[in-house]
Backbone as a chain_set.jsonl record, in Angstrom:
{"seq": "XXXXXXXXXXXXXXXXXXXXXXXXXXXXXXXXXXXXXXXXXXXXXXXXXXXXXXXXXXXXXXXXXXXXXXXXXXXXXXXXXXXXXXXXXXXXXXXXXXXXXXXXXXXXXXXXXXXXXXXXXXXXXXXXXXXXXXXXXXXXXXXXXXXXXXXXXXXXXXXXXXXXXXXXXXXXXXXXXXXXXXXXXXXXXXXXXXXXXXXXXXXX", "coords": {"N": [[203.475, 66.204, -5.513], [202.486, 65.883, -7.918], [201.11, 68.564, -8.581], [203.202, 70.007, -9.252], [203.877, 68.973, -11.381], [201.77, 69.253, -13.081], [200.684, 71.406, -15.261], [199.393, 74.179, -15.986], [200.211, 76.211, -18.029], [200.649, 77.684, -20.924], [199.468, 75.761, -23.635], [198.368, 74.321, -27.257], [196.26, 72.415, -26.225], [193.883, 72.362, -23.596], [191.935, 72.093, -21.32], [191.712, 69.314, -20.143], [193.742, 66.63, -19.288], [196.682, 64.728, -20.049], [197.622, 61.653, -19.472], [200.787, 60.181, -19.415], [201.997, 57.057, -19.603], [204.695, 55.166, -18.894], [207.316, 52.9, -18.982], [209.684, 49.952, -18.023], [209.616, 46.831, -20.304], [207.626, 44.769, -19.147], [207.238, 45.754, -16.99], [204.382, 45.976, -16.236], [202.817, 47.676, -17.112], [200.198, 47.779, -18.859], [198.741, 46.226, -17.501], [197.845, 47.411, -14.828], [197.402, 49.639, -15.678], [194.384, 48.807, -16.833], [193.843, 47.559, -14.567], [192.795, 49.999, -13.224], [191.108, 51.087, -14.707], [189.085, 48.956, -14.35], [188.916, 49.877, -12.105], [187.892, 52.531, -11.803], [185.542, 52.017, -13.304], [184.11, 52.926, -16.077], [183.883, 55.255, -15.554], [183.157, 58.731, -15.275], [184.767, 61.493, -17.54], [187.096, 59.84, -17.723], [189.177, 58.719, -19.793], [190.338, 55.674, -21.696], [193.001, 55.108, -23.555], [192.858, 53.75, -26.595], [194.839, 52.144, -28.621], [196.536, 51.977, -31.798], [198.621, 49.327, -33.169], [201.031, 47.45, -35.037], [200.766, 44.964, -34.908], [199.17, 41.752, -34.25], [196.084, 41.582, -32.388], [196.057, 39.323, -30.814], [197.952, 38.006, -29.832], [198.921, 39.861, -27.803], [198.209, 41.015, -24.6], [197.085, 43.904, -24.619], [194.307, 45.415, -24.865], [194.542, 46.319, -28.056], [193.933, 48.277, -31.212], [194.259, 46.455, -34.881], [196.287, 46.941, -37.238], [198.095, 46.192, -40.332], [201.319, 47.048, -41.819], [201.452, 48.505, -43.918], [198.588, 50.131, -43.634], [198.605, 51.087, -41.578], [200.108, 53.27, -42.234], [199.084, 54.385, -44.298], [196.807, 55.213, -42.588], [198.441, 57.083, -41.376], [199.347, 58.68, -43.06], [196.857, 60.206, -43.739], [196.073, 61.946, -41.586], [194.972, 60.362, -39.272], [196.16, 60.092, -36.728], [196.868, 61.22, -33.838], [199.452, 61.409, -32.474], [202.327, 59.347, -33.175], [204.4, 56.521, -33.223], [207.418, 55.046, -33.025], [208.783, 51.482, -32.214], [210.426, 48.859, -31.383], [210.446, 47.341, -33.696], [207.686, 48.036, -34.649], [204.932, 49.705, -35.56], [203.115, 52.925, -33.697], [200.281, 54.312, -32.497], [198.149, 56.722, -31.928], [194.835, 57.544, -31.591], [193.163, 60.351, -33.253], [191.083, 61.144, -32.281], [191.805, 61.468, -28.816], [192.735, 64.149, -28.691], [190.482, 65.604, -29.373], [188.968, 64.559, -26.549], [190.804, 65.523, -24.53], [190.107, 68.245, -24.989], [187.52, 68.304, -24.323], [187.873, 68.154, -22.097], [188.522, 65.931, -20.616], [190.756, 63.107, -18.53], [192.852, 61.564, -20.354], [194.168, 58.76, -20.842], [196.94, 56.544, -21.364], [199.405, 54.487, -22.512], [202.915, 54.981, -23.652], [205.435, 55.273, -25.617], [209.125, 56.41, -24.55], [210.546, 57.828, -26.025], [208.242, 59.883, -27.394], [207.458, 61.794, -25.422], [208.78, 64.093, -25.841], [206.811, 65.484, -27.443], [204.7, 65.219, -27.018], [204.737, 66.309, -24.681], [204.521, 69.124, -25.788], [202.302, 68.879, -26.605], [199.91, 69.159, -25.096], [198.988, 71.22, -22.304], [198.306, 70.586, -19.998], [199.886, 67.976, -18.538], [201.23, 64.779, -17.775], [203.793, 62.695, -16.256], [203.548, 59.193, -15.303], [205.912, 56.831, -14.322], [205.929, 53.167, -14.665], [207.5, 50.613, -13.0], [209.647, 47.943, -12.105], [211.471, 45.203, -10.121], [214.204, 44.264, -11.276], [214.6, 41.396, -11.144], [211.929, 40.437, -10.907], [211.458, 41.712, -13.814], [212.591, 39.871, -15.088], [211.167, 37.613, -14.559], [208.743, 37.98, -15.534], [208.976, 38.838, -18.468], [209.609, 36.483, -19.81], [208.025, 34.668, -18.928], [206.152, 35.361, -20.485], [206.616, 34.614, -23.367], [207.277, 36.004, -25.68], [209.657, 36.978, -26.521], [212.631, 36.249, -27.317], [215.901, 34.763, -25.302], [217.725, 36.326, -26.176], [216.759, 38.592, -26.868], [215.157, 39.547, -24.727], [217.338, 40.033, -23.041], [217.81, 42.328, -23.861], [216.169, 44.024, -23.581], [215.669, 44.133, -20.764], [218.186, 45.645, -20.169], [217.726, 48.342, -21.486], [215.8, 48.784, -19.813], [217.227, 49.523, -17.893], [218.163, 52.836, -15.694], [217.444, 55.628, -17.688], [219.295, 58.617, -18.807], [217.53, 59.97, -20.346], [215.409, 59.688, -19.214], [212.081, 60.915, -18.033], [212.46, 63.692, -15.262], [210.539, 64.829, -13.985], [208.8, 62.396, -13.994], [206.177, 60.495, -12.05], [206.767, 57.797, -9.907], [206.191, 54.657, -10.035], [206.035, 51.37, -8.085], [206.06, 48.304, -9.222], [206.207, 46.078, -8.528], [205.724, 44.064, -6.328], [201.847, 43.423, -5.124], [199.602, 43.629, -7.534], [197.268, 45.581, -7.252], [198.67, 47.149, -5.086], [200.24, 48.936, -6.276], [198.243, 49.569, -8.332], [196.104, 50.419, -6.718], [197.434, 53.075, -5.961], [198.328, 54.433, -8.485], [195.529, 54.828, -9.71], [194.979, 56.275, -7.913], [196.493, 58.919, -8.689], [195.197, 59.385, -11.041], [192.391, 60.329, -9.855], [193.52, 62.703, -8.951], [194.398, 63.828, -10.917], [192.151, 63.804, -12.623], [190.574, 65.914, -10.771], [192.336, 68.036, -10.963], [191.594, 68.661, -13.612], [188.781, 69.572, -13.626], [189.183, 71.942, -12.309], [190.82, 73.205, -13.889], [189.595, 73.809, -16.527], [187.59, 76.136, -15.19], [188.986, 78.249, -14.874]], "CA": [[204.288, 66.087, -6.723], [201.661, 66.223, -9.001], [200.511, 69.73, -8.66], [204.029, 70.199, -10.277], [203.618, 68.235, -12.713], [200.568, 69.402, -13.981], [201.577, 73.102, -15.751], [198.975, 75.193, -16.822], [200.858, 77.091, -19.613], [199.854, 78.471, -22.987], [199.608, 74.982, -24.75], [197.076, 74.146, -28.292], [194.826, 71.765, -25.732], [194.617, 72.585, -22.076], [191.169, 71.858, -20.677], [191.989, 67.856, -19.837], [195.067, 66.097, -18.801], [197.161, 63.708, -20.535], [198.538, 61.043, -18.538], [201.559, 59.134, -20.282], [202.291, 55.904, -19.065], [206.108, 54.544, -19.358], [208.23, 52.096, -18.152], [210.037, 48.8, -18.852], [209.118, 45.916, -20.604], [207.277, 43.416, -18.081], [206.676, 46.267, -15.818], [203.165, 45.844, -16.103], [201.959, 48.665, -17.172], [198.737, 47.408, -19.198], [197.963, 45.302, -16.703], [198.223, 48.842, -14.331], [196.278, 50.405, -16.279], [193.196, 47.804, -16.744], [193.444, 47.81, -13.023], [192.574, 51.758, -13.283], [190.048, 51.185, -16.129], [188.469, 48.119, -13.91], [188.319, 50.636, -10.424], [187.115, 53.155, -11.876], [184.503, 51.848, -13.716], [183.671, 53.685, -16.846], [183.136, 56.681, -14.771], [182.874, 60.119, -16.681], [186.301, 62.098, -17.036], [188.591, 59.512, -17.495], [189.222, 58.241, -21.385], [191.539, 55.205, -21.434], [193.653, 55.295, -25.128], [193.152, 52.27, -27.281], [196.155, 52.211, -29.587], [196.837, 51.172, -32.951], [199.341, 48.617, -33.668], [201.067, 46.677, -35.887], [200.713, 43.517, -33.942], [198.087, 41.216, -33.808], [196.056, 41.55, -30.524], [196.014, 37.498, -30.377], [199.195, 37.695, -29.143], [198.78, 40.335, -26.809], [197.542, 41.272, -23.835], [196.944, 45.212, -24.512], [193.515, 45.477, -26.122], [194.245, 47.753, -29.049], [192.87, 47.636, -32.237], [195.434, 46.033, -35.373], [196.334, 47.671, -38.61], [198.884, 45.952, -40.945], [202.285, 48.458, -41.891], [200.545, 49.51, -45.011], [197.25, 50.491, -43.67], [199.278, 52.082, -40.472], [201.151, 54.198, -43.181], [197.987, 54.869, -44.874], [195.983, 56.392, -41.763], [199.15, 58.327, -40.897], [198.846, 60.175, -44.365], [195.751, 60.584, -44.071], [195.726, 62.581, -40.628], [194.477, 60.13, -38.303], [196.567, 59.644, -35.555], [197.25, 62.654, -32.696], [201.013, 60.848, -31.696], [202.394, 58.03, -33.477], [206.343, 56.347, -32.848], [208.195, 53.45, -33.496], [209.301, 50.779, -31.278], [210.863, 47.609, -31.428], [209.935, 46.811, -35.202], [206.307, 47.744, -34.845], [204.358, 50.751, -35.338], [201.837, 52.796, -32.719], [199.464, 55.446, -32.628], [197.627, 57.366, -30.721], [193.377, 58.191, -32.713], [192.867, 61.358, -32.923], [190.107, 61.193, -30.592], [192.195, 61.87, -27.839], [192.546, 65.66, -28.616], [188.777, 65.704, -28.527], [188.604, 64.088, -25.114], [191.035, 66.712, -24.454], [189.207, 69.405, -25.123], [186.261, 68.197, -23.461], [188.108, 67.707, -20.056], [189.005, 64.569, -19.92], [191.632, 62.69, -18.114], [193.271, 60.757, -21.134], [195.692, 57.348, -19.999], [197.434, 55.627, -22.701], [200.914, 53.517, -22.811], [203.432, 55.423, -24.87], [207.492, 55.441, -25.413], [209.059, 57.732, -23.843], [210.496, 59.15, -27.462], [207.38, 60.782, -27.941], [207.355, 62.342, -24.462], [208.755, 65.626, -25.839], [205.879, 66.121, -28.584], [202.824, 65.071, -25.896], [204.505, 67.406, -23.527], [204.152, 70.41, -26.413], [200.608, 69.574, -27.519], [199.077, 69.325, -23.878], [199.285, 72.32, -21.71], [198.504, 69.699, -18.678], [200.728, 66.432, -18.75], [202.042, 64.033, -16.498], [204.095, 61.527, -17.012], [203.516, 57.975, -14.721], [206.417, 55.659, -14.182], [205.604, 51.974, -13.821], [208.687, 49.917, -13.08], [210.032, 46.819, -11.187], [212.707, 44.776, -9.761], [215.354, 43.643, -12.328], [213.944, 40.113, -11.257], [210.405, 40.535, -11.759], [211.208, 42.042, -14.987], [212.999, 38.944, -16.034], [210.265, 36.644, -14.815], [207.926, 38.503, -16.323], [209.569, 38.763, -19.871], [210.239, 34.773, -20.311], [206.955, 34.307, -18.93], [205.064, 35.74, -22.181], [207.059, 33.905, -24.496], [207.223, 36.46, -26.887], [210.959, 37.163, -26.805], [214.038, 35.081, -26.801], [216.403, 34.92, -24.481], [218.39, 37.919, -26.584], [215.713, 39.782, -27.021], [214.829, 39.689, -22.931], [218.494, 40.757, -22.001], [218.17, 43.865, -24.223], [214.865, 44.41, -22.858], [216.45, 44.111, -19.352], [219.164, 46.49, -20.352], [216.949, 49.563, -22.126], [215.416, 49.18, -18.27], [217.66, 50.517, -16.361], [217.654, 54.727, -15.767], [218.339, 56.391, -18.679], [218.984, 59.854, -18.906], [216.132, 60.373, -21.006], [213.873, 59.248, -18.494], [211.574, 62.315, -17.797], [212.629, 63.651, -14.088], [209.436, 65.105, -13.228], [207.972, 61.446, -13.826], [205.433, 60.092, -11.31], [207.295, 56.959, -10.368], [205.539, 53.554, -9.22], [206.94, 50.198, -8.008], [204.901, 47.341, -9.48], [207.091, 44.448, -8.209], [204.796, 43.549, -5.572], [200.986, 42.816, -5.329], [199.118, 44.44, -8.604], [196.123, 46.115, -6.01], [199.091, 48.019, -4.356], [200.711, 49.687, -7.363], [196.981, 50.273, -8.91], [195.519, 51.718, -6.141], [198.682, 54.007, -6.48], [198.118, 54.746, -10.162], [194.136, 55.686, -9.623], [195.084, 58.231, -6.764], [196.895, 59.728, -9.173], [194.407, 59.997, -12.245], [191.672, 61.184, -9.431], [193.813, 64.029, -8.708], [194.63, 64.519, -12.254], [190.75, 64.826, -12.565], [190.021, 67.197, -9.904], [192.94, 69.126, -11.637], [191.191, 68.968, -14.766], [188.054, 70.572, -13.661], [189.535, 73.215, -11.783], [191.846, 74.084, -15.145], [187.982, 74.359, -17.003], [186.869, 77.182, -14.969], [190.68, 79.547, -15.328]], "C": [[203.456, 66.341, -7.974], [201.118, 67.789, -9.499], [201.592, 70.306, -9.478], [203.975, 69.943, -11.116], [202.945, 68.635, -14.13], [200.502, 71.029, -14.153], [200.059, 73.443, -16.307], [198.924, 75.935, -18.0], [200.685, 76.78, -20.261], [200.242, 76.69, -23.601], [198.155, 74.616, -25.934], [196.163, 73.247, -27.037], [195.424, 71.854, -24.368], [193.496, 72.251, -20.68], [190.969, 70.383, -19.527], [193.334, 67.608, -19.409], [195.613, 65.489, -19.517], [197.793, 63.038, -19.613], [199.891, 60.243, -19.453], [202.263, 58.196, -19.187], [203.372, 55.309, -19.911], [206.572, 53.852, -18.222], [208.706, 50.702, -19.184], [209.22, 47.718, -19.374], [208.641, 44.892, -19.504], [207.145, 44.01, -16.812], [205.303, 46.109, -15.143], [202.135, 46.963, -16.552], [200.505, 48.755, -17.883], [198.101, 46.895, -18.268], [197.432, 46.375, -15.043], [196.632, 49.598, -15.159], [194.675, 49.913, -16.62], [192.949, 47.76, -15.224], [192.651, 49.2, -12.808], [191.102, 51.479, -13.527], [188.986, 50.375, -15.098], [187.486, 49.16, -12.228], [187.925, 51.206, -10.831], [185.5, 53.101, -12.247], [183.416, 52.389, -14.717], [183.22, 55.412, -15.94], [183.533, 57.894, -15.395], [183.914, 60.97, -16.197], [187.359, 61.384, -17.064], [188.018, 58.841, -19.454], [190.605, 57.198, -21.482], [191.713, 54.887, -22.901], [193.673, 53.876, -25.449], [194.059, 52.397, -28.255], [195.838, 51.736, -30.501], [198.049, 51.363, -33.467], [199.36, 47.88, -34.477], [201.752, 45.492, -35.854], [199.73, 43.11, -33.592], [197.509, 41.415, -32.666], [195.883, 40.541, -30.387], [197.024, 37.566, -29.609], [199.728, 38.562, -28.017], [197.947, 40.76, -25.277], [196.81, 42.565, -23.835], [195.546, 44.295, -25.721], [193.601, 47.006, -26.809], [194.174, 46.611, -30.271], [194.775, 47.309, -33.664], [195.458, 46.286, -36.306], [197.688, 46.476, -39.141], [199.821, 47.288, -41.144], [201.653, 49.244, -42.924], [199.603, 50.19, -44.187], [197.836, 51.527, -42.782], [199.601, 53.273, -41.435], [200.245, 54.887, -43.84], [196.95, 56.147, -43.809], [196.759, 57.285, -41.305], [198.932, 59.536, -41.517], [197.738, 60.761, -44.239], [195.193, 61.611, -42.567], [195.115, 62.13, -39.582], [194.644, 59.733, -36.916], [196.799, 61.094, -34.787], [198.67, 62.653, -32.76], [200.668, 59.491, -32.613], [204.477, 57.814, -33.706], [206.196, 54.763, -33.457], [208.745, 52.951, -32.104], [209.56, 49.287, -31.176], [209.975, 46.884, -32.771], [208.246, 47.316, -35.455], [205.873, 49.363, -35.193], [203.501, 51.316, -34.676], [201.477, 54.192, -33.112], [198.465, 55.471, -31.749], [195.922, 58.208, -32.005], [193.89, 59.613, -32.436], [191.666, 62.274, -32.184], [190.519, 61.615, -29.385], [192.171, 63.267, -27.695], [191.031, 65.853, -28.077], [188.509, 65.108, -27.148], [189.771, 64.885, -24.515], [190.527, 68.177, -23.773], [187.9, 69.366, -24.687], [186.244, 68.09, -22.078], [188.46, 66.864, -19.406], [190.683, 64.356, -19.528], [192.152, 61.432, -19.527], [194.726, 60.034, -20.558], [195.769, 56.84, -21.363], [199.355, 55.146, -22.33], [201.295, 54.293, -23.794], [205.027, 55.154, -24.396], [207.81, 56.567, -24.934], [209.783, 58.892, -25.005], [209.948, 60.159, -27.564], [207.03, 61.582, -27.413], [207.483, 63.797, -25.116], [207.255, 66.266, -26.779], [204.755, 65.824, -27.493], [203.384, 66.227, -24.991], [204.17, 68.932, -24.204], [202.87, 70.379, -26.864], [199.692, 69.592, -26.372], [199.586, 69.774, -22.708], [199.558, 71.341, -19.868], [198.484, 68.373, -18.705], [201.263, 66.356, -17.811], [202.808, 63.139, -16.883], [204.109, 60.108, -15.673], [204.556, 56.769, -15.175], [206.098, 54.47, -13.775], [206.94, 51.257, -13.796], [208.891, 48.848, -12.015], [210.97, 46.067, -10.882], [213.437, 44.421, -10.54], [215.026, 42.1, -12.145], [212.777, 39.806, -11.382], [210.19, 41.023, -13.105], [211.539, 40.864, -16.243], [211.972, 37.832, -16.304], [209.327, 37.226, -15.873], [208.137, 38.194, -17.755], [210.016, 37.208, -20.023], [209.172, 34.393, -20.054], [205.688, 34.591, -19.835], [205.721, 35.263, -22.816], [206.654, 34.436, -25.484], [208.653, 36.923, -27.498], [211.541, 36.175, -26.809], [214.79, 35.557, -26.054], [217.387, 36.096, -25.192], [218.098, 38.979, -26.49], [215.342, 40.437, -25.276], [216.166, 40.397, -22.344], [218.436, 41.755, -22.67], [217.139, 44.616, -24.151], [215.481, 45.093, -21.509], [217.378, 45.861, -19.282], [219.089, 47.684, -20.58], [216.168, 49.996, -20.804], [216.041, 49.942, -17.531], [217.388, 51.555, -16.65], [219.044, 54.888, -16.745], [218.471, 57.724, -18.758], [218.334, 60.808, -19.474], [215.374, 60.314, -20.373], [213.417, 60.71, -17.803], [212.33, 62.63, -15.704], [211.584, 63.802, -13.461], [208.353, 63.54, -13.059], [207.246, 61.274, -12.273], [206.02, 58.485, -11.068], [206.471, 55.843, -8.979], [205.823, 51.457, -9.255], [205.655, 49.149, -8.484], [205.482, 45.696, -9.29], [206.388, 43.66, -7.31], [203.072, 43.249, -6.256], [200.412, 44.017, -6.69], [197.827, 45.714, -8.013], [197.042, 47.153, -5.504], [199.531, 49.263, -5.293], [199.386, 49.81, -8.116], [196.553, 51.361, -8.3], [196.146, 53.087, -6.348], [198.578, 54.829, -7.777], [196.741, 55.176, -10.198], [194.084, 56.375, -8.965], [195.528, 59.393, -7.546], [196.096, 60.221, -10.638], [193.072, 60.603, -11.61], [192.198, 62.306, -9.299], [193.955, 64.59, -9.797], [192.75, 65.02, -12.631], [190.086, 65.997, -11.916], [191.154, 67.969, -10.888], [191.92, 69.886, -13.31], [189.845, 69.99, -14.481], [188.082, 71.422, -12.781], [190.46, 74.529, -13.0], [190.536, 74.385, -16.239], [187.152, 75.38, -16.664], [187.57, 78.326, -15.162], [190.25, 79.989, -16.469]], "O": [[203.871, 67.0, -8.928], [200.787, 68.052, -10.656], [201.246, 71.059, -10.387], [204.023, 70.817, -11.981], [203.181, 68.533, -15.334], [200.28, 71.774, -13.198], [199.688, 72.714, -17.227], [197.985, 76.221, -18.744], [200.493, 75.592, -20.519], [201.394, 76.505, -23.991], [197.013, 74.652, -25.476], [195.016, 73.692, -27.064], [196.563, 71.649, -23.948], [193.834, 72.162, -19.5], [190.331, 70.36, -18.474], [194.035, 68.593, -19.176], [194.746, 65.462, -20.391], [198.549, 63.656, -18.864], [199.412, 59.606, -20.391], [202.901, 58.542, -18.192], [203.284, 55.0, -21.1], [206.389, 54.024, -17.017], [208.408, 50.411, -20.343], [208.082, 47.628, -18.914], [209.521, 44.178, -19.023], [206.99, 43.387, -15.762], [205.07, 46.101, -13.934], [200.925, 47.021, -16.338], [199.718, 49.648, -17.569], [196.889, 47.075, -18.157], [196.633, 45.855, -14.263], [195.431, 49.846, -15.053], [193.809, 50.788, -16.635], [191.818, 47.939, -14.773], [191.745, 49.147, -11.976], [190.162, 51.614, -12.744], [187.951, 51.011, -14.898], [186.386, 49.17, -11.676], [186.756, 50.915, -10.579], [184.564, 53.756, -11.787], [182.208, 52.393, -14.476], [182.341, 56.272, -15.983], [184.481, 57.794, -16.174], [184.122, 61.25, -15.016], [188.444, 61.794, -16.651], [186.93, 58.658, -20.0], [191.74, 57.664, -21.382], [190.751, 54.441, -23.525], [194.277, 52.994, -24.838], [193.573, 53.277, -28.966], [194.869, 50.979, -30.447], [198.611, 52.354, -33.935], [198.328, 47.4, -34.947], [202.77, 45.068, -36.4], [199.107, 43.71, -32.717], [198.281, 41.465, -31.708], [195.213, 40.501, -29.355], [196.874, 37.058, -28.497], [200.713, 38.239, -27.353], [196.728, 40.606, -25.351], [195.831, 42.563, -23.09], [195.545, 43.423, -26.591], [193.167, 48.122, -26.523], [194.241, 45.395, -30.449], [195.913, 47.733, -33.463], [194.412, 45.896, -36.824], [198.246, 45.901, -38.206], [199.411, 48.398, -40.801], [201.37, 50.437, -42.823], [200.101, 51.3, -44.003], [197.678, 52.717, -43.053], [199.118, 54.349, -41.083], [200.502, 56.074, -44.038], [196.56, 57.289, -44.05], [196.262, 58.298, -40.811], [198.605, 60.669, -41.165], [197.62, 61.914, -44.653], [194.015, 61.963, -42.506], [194.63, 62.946, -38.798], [193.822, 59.255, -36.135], [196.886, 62.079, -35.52], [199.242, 63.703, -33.056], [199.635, 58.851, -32.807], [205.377, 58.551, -34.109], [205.446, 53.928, -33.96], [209.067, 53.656, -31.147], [208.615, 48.588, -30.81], [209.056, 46.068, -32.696], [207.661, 46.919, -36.462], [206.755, 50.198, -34.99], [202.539, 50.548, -34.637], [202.11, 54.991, -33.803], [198.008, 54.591, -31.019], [196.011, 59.076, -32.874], [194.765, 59.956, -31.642], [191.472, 63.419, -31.776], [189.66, 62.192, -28.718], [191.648, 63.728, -26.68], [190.557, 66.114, -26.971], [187.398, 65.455, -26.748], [189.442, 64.825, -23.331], [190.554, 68.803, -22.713], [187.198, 70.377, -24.684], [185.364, 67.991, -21.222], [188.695, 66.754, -18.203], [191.614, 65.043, -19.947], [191.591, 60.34, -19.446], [195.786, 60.461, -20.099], [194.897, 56.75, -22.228], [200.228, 55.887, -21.878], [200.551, 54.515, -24.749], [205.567, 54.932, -23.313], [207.092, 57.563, -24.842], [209.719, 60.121, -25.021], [210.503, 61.24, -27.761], [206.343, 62.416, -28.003], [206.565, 64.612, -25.021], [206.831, 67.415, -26.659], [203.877, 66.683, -27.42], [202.589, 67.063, -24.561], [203.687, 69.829, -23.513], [202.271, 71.327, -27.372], [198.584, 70.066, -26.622], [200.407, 69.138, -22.047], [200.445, 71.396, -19.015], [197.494, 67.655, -18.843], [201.725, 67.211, -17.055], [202.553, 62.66, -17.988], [205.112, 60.302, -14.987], [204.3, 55.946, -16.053], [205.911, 54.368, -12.562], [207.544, 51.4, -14.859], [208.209, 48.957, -10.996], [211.789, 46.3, -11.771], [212.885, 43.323, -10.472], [215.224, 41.466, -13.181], [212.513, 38.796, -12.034], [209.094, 40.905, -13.652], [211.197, 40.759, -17.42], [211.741, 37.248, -17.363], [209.303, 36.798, -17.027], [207.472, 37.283, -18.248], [211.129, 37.075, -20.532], [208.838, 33.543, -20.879], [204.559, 34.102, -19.808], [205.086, 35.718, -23.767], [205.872, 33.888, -26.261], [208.814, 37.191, -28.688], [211.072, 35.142, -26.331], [214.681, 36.768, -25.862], [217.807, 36.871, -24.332], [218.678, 40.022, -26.191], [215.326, 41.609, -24.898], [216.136, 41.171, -21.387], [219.185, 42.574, -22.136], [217.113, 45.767, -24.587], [215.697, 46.288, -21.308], [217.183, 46.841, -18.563], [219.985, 48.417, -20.163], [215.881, 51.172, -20.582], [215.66, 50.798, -16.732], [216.602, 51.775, -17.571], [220.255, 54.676, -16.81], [217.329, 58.184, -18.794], [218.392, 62.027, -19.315], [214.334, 60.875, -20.716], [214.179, 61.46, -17.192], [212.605, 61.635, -15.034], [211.391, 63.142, -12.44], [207.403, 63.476, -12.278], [207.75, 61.905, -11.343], [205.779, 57.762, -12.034], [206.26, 56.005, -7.777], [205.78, 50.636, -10.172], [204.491, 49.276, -8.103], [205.199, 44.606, -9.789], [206.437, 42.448, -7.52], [202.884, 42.952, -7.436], [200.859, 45.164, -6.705], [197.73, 46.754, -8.665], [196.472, 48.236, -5.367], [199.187, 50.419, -5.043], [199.725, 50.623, -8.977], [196.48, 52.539, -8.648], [195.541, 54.056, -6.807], [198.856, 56.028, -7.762], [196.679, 56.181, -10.906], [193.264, 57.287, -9.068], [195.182, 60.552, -7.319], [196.379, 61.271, -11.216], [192.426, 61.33, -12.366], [191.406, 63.223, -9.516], [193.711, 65.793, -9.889], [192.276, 66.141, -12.819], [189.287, 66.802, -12.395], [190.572, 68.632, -11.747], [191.726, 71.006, -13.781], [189.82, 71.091, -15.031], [186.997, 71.789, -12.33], [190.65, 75.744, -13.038], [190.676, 75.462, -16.819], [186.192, 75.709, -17.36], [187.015, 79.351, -15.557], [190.924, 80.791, -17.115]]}, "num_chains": 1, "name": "protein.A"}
């Protein structure tokens, strides 16, 4: 599935991969992805995206770094983000570091909405997109168990879960309802192959 996935064609950066990582709320997907970050082990070729939000990281689990809305609004003008969206009151971004790790070959992972899907799939020639998702009851525990929503907020969480017809088709799709080890390993098979892709699309 992946070899589909991963297109070749005429795009501005094409040497590296982009991976985009989507799914529901309380899927797990940071915690997915730190699994990645943890197996691999800094190892050369993979670049995992630190974000900037406009949300304390006290209160989260994702380590990205924290701008206020001004300052966000400020480094937008000023050209420093690659990708940047909206989502549930907050603002995110994507450095512009990532192009450069890009263009050097790398395998770039980062958490994004799937909004922004169409603009990452036009600025990187080779993109994937990685579904993380999970049972409609692990999503609930999950989401009441961070006590960062209310119970309103969690059913329209719930609800933005199910399949939408936005949801990419070609996604890469991975169950994370079970043990976190099974759905990782799962998720690093697929950014090794995205690496071997990458330096086979470096010599074309």
């Amino acid at each position: 599935m992946i070899e589909r996935a991963l297109n070749p064609a005429s795009a501005p950066l094409r040497n590296g991969v982009f991976v985009a990582v989507v799914g529901p709320s309380g899927a797990g997907k940071d915690t997915i992805i730190d699994f990645a970050r943890a197996e691999l082990n800094e190892q050369p070729g993979y670049h995992f995206v630190r974000r900037v939000v406009t949300r304390p990281s006290s209160i989260d689990a994702e380590d990205h770094e924290t701008l206020s809305e001004e300052q966000f609004l400020v480094a937008k003008r000023a050209g420093e983000f690659s990708h940047f969206w909206e989502a549930h009151g907050l603002h995110y971004g994507l450095p512009k570091s990532v192009d450069d790790e890009i263009e050097r070959g790398a395998v770039a992972i980062a958490n994004v909405s799937r909004g922004v899907l169409p603009a990452l799939r036009t600025a990187y020639a080779n993109f994937i997109v990685v579904h993380i998702t999970a049972s409609h009851e692990v999503l609930a525990k999950r989401l009441a168990s961070r006590g960062r929503e209310d119970a309103a907020e969690i059913q329209r969480r719930l609800t933005r879960a199910a399949p939408n017809p936005c949801d990419p088709a070609d996604a890469i799709m991975i169950d994370n309802s079970g043990a976190v080890s099974d759905a990782g390993n799962e998720f690093v098979a697929v950014l090794k192959k995205s690496a071997a892709f990458a330096a086979i699309s470096e010599q074309i």
